[in-house]
N, C-alpha and C positions, 0 to 999 in steps of 0.2 A: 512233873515226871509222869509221862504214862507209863501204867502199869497194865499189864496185860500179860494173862496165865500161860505158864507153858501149858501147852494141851497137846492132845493127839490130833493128828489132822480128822476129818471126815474119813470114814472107809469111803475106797470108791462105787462100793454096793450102795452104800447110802446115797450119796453124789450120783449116780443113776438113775437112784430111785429102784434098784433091783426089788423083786420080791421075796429074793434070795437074800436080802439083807435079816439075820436075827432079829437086830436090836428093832428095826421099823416093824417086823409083823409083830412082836413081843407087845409094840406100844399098841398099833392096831388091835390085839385082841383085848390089851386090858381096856383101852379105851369102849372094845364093844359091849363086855362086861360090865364095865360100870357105865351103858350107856347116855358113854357122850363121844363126841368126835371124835377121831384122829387129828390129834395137832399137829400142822408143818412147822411151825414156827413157834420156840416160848422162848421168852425175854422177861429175863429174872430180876430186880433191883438195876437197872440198867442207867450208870450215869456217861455223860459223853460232853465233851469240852471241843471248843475249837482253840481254845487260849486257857485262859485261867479260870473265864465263868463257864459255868457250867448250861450245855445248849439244849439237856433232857437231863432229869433228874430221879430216880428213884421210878425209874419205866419200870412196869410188872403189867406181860401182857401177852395172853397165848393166842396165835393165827392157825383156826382151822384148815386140815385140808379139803379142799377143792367146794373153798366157799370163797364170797367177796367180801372182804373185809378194807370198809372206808378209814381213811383217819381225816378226822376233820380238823378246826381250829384256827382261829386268825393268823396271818401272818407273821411269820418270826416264831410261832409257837412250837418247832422240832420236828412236826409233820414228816418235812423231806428229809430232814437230818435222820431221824429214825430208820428211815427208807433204804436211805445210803449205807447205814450201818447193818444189815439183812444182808446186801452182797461185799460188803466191806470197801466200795467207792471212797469212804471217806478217808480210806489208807494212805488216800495219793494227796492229800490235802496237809502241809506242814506244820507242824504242831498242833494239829486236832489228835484227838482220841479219845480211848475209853480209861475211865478213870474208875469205873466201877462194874460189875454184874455180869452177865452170861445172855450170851444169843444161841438158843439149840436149834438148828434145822433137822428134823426127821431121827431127833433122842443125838445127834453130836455136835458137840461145841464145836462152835466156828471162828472166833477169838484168838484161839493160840496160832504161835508163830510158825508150828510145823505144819499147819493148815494149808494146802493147794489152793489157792486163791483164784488163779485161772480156773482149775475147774468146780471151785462154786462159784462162779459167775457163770461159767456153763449152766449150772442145774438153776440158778436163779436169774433170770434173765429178767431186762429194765426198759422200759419205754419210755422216754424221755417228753417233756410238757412242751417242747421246741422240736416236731418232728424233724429227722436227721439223716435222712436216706445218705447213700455216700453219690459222689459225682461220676455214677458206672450206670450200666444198661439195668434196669429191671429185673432181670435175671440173675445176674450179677450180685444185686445187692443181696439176695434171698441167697445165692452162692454160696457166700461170702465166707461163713463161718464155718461151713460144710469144710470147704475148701482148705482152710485151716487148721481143720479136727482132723484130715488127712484124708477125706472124700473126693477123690478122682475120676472115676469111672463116670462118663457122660450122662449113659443110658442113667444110671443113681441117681445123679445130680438134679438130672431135668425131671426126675420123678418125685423128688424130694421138695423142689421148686414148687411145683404144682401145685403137692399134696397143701406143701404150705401157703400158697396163695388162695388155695380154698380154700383151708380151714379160718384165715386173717378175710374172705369172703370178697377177697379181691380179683379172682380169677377171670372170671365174665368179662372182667371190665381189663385185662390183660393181656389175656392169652394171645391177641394176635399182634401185640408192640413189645413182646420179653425184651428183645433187644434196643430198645427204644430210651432214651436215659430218664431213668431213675425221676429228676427234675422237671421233667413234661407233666408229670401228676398234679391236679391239684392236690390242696392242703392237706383233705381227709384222705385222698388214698394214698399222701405219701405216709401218712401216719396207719395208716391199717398195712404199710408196705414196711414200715419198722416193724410193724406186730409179726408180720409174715417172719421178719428175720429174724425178731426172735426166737419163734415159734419151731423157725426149720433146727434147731440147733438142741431139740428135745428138753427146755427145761420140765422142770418138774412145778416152781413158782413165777410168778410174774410179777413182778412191783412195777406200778406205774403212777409216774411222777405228773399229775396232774395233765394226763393224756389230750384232752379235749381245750385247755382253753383258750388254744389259738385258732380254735375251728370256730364253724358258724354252723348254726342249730341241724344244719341237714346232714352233715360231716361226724357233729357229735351224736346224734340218735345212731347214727350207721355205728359208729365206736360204741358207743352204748349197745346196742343187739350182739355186737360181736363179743362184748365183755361176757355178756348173759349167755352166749352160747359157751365159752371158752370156759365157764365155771369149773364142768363137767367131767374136763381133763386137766386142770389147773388148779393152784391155787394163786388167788391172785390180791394183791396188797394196792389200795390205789389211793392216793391223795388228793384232796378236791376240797374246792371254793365252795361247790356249789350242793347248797344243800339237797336241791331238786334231785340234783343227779346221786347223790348217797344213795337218798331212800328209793331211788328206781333201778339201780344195780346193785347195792351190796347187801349183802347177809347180815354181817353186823358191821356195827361203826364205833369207833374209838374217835375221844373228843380230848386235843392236848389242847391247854393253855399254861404258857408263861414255863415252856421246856417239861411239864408234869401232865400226867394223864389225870385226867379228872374223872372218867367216868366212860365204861367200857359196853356194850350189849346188844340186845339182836336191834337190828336199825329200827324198826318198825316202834317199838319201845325207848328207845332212845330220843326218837323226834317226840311220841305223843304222850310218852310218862317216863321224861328222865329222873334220876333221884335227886341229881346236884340241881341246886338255882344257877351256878355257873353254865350248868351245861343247858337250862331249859332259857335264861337270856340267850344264850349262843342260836340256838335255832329259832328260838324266836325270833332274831335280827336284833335284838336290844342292843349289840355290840358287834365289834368284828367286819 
């Protein structure tokens, strides 16, 4: 039986990201006070089931904002499960759930049922490890969500396009085929053209599911640079194989095995003085 708290939805101040939201400056100042971050993201005791066993167990784990935060860990270890459970993906999956704990994005539970789902997948937008352009012109696909959110007016649209094909740093290589489809791209810019699309749709987070490893090293350093630019306005949650690419994009790094967190902190420490032996085999290459 999942069990899962009635809760308040997210304000839509929150879900914005407004700066008019109470409860987000309230946390920002105490957080400046006791300086340490702003958390976007805490996840409290957190268990979550696809069936009967359990696929993360007893997760306790806060995501700064507008830093990169890796999760590492061999496969089958919850990585992406945890991921799915941030914008709540995992909803649409039959008989999965949460069986225990609390996900806060920006100080509100996102868990209960009166929660807007549509729009926190707005403010938390996903990049999928299988880039996924849709089968439309370029423009189009960057469109898309606009179009959706009720963004009409042309002159808007094509500005909006833009804005976010440079900011995903694919414009140059663009601007003169918008209308050209989507599919003509190779690999890396169709995937920096999903970044685009999430991007045009203002989230406030980004989780990306293992972004790079269908690419080939010139593809993934371009995604890499762009991750490292995007920090700034972002925060972003990303899951990887590879340990190289951790400690050259993210801020800290979270190491699951066997559905549990073992061992959470700034990447840099993590690779070259972890605390657990689980976690210093793991980077080591001893397993996994």
């Amino acid at each position: 039986m999942v069990v899962i708290p009635e809760l308040t939805a997210p304000t839509p101040d929150v879900l914005r990201g407004s700066e008019n939201s109470a409860a987000a400056a309230a946390a920002a100042s105490l957080s400046a006070v006791q300086g340490r971050p702003e958390m976007a993201v805490e996840i409290r005791d957190f268990d979550f089931a696809y069936t009967e066993e359990l696929a993360l167990e007893d997760v306790t784990l806060d995501i700064p904002a507008h830093r990169v935060t890796a999760l590492i860990g061999p496969s089958g270890c919850g990585k992406s499960t945890l991921l799915r459970c941030i914008n709540r993906m995992n909803d649409l999956i039959p008989g999965a759930g949460v069986r225990r704990g609390s996900i806060r994005v920006q100080g509100e539970e996102i868990l209960g049922r009166t929660v807007d789902v549509i729009a926190l997948r707005k403010y938390i937008g996903m990049v999928f490890q299988k880039y996924n352009p849709f089968p439309t012109s370029i423009f189009e696909n960057v469109a898309y969500g606009l179009r959706i959110s009720g963004l009409s007016n042309r002159r808007a649209l094509a500005d909006a396009v833009e804005r976010s094909l440079r900011r995903a740093a694919l414009w140059e290589e663009t601007k003169d085929r918008l209308h050209e489809g989507a599919l003509s791209l190779s690999g890396g810019q169709q995937q920096r053209l999903c970044i685009a699309r999430t991007i045009a749709v203002d989230p406030k987070i980004i989780l990306m599911d293992e972004p790079c490893s269908a690419l080939d090293p010139i593809a993934t350093a371009k995604v890499e640079e762009l991750i490292t630019d995007l920090r700034s306005d972002y925060t972003i949650v990303i899951v990887t194989h590879n340990m190289q690419q951790a400690t050259r994009v993210s801020d800290r790094t979270a190491f699951f095995y066997v559905g549990k967190l073992v061992e959470e902190g700034e990447t840099m420490k993590m690779f070259t003085r972890p605390e657990k032996k689980e976690t210093e085999d793991y980077v080591s290459g001893k397993f996994g």
